[in-house]
N, C-alpha and C positions, 0 to 999 in steps of 0.2 A: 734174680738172685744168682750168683756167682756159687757154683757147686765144684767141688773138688773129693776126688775119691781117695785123697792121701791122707792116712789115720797117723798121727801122732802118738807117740810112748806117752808123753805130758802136755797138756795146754796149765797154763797158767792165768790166773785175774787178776792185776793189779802190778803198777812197772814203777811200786818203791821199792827201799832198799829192800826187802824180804822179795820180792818176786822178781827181782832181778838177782839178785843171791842163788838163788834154787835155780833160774835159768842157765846159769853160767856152770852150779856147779853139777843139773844132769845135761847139759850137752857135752860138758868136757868129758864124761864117764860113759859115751857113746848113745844116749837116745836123744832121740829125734822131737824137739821143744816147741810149741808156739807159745806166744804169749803178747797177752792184748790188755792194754793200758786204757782207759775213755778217756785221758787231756794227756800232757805231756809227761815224759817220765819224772818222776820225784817231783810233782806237781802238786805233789799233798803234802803228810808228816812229813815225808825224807828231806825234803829243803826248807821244812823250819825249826830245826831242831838246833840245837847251843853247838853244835858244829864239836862238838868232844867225841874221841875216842876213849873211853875211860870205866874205871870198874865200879863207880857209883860207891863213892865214900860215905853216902849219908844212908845208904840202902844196908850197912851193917847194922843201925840204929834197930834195924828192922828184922835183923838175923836173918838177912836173905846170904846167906853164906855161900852157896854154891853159884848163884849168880855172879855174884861179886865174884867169887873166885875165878869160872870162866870168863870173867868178862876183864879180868886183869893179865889172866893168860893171852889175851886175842889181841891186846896194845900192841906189843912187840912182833905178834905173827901180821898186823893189818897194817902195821909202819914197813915190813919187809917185802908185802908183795906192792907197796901203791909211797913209795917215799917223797914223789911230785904232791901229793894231794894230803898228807898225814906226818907230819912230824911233832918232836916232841915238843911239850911246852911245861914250862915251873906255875903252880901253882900256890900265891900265897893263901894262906887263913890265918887270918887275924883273930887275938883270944880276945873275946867281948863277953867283959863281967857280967856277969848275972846270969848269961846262957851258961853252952855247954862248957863242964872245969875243965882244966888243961889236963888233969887225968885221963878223960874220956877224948881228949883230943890227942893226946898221947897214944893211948891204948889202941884206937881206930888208925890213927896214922901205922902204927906198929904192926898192925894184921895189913893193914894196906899195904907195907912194903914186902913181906913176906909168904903171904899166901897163894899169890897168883906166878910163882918162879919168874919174877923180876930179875933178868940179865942186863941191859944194856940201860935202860933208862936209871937216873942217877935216886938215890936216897934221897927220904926227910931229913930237913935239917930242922933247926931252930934260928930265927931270926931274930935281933936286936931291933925294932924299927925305929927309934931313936938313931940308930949311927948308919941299918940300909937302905939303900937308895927309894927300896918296895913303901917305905914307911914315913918318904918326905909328900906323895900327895894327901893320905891320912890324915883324920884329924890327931890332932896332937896326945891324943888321953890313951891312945891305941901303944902300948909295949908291947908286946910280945906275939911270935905270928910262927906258924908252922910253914914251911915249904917242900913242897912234894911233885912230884911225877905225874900227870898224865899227856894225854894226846891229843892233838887238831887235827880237825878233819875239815875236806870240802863236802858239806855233805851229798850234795847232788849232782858233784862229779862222780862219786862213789859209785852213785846207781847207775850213771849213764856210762861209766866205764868197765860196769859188771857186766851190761847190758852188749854194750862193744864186744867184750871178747864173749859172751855168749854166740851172739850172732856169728864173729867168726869163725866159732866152733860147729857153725850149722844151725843153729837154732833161727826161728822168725820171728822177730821182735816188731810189735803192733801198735804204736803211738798210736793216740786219736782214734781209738776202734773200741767201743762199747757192746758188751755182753750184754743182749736182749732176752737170749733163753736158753737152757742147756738141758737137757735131756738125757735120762740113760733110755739107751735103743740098742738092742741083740747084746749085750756085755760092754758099750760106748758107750762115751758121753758125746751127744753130739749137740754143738756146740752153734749158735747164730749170733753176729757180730754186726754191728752197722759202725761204718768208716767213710771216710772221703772217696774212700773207693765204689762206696755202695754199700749192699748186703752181702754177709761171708759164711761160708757153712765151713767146718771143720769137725772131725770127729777126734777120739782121744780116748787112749785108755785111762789113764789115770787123768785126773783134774785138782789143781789147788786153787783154792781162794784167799790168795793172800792180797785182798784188798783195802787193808785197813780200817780206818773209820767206815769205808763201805762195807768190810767185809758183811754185817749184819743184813744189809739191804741186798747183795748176795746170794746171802742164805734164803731170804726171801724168791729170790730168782730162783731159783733151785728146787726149790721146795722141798727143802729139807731141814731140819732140824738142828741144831747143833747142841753136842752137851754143854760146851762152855758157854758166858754169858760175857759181853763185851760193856767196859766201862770207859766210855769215850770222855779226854782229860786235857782242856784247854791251857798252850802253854803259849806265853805271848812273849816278845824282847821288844828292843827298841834299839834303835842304834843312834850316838852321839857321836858329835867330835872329839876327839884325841884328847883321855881327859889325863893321861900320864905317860911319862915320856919312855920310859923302861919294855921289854918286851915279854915280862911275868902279866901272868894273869891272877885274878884274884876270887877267892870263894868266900863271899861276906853270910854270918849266920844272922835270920832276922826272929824277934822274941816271939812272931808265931809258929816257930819252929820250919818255916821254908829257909830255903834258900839260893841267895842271887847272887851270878857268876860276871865279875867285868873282865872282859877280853880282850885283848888288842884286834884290832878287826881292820883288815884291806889297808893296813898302813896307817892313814889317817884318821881312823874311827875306832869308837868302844861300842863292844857288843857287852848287852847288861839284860839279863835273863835269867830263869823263866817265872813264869807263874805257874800253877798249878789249881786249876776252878775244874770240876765236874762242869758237863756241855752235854745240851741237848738239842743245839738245832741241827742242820743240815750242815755237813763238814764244810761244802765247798761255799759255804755264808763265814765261814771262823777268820775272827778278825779281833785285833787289840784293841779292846774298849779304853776310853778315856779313863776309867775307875785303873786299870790294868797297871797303863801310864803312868797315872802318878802314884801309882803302889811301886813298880820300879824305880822312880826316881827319889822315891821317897826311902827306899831299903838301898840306893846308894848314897846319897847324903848323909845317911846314921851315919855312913864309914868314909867320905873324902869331904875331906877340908871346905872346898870350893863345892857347894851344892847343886844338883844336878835338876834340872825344872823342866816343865813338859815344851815347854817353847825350844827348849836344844834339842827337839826329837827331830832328825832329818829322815828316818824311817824306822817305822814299827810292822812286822810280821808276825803272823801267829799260825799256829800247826792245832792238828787235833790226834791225840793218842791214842790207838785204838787199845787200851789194855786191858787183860783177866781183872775181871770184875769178882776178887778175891774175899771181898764182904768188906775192905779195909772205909774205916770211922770217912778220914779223909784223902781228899783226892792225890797229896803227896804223899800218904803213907800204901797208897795202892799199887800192887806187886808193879814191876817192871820186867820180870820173866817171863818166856814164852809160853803158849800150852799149843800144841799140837791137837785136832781133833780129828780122828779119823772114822768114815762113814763107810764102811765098805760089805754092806749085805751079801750073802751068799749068793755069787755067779752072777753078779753086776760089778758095775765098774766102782771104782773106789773116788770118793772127795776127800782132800784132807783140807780142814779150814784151820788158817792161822789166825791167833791170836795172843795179841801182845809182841813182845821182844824192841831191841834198843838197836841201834845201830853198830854198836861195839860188837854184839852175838850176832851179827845176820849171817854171819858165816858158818857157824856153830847151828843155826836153825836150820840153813839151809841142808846141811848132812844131816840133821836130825830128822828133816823130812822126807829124803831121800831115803834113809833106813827104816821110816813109817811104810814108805810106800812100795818098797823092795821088793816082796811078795809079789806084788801087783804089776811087776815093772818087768821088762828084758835083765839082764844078769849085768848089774851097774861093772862098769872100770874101777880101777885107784882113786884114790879121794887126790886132788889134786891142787885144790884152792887155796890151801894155806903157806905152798911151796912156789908156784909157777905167777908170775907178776901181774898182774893188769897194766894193760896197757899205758905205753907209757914210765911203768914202774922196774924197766930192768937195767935198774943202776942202783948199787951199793947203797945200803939204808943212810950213810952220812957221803953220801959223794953227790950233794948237790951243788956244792961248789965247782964242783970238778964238770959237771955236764952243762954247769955255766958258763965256764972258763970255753968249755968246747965249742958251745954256741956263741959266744963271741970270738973265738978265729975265725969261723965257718961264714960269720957272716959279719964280718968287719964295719960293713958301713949301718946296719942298723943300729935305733936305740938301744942302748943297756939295760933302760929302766921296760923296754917293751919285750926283751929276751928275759927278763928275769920274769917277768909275768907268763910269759908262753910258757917257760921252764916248768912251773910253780902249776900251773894249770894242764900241759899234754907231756911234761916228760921226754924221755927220748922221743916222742912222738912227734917232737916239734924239729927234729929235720926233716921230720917228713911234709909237715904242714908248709915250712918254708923253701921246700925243693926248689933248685933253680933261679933263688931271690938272689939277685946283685945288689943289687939298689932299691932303697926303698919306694920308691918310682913302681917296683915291681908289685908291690902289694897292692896296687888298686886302691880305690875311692876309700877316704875315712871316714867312719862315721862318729868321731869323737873319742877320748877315754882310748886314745892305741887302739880304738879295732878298726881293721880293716878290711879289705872287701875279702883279702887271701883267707882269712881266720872265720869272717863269716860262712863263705863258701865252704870250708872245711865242716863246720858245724854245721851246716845243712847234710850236705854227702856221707860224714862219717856219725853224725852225731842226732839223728832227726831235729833237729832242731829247726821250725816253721812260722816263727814269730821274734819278733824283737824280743819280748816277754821270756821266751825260751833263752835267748843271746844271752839279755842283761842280767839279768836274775836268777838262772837257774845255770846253765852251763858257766854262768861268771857273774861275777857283784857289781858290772858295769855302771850298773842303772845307777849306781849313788855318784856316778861321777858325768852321767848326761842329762840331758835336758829334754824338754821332751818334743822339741826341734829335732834334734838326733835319732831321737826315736821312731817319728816317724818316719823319718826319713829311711831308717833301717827296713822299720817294716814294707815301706814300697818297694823299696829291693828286694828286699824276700821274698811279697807277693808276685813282683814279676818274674825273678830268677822261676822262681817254680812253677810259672805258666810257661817257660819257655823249656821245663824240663824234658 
């Protein structure tokens, strides 16, 4: 066993969006971080979610009013520090008789535009969809539709780029490293990890479990209790080809009161989600059932012309939500607010276990439990995360034309269509990735879909990333555009790159 006598301010469980969030924001406020992931970062929830930044329109239904409010405040602060990975998108909703009247759709758009100090992103309008463009793949019966403001996210760049500039704030960030047991010892929590490295000991004053769907399993390890009760909430998507040619996204309501979002997705595809079922098996089993499928295809054909069938499905993903188990009837009317739980006994070390929260608040949680845990903590810095960029992110919220423009003088002889992707994905980062390219010559062996050996080697060294699985699907949406020729092919590079590390 690998013993080390260096005590940590914080260790952390769990490297999705929330424990990478909290990573970033106590190293930058001067303590001293680890935190240990068991598969790859955003290898859970964080990379199957609807990929929105957004205040959750339908969660007013619900009088979740503070939520909704910060979480419409956080659009325009989460577009300013990461504008490579998040920008803005129009959302239509179409009025479908017999649901909800255009009063209630009025009235909720109207708190939507108003409550969360909406600056930069544009108003509701009201649309004609007889005469615009949003309302020619529609079935014909559909007049009249609302269009409003939210935001795109990448969502598992998000985490792995929270996680970056953690790290190089000092913090230890621990893919592939599973928490076996933890223990409070003398006013510690001391802490045993098994990794590729072996077995790890670390101690820690303060400890959170923001493990998600495992968080319960966890608590288990721990052997502690928790007040809150966790309602895990299975959401599935699918993804099709290109079913409308416009770059609005659409929010269709369906008569059992869910509802399903179609996206423009990776250029050539629509992303068409979620569902919403309570789930009881094992997280890392969660998968979109066939029943799922054609319940999505079936709540998009109510609303496009041209019907949508499970045989156009080129891929389906599914997440599990670890959320406050609030008592609600159904699984979409179940909070999507965070609850903080703090465990800290007189003259022992303190657990704070998270539960719930959305991707739009991780930032908001993460100060939130940095002020849980205060008390318990060296004397934090300036809050700093919602002013200073992630990586990648420090260029003018609308100048991504302009760091386009930049990257094609810089490197003249490359594709356009493969800088505007690099752009999109690392940001100003991408002079650094491309340092020293002349020619594309320089990039090394391809393995399909623009990527090359320079961009894989990049995501190994800066980005853990230890699998093609990691390449395609999580640090980037490759995979819907390789074969699985390509793939392996990638992964034997990987495995060797890394035995010759």
């Amino acid at each position: 066993m690998e013993e080390t006598t260096r005590v940590f301010d914080l260790a952390i469980i769990g490297g999705g969006i929330n424990g990478a969030g909290i990573a970033r924001d106590a190293a930058g406020r001067g303590l001293s971080v680890v935190l240990f992931e068991q598969a790859d970062l955003a290898s859970g929830t964080s990379s199957a979610s609807t990929k929105l930044i957004h205040g959750g329109l339908r969660y007013l239904e619900h009088y979740a009013f503070r939520l909704v409010r910060e979480a419409l405040a956080e659009r325009e602060v989460l577009w300013g520090i990461a504008p490579h990975i998040i920008w803005p998108l129009r959302f239509v909703l179409p009025h479908h008789a017999g649901l909800r009247p255009v009063w209630m759709l009025r009235l909720g758009l109207f708190l939507y535009d108003h409550m969360g100090g909406r600056r930069l992103l544009s108003p509701t309008r009201t649309l004609d969809l007889r005469h615009d463009a949003a309302g020619l793949p529609l079935c014909p019966g559909l007049r009249t539709a609302f269009e409003y403001s939210d935001c795109w996210v990448d969502d598992a760049r998000l985490v792995v780029l929270n996680a970056r500039d953690a790290a190089d704030r000092g913090a230890s960030i621990r893919p592939r490293t599973r928490v076996v047991s933890a223990h409070r010892v003398d006013g510690l929590w001391e802490i045993e990890a098994e990794g590729a490295a072996g077995r790890q000991r670390v101690r820690a004053h303060a400890l959170v479990d923001a493990a998600g769907p495992w968080a319960g399993q966890m608590l288990d390890v721990l052997k502690v209790n928790a007040r809150a009760r966790l309602r895990l909430v299975k959401g599935s998507h699918i993804v099709v080809h290109r079913l409308f040619a416009h770059d609005r996204c659409y929010l269709f309501q369906n008569a059992d009161g869910r509802i399903v979002f179609a996206i423009p997705y990776e250029g050539d595809f629509t992303l068409i989600g979620t569902t919403d079922l309570d789930y009881s098996g094992r997280p890392e089993d969660v998968a979109a059932s066939p029943e799922e499928v054609v319940y999505l295809c079936a709540a998009a054909s109510e609303y496009f012309a041209a019907s949508v069938a499970p045989e156009q499905v080129v891929w389906a993903y599914s997440g599990v939500r670890a959320l406050y188990d609030d008592g609600a009837g159904k699984a979409q009317e179940a909070t999507r607010d965070y609850v903080l739980a703090l465990d800290a006994p007189e003259g022992e070390a303190p657990l704070l276990s998270v539960f719930g929260g959305k991707i739009t608040t991780y930032r908001r949680l993460a100060d939130a439990a940095l002020t849980r845990l205060a008390p318990h903590l060296p004397t934090l810095g300036p809050a700093f995360t919602g002013k200073v960029p992630l990586p990648g992110g420090d260029f003018p919220r609308e100048g991504f034309e302009h760091l386009l423009k930049s990257l094609r003088r810089t490197f003249p002889s490359l594709d356009p269509a493969l800088l505007k992707r690099l752009a999109r994905a690392y940001g100003t980062s991408s002079f650094r990735l491309l340092e020293g390219v002349m020619h594309e010559d320089d990039l090394g062996d391809w393995f399909g879909a623009h990527l090359c050996r320079r961009e894989v080697d990049w995501l190994m060294d800066q980005e853990w990333a230890v699998t093609a699985e990691d390449v395609l699907w999580r640090r980037s949406k490759l995979g819907l555009r390789t074969c699985h020729e390509e793939a392996r092919a990638l992964d034997a590079y990987m495995a060797a790159r890394r035995g010759g590390l």
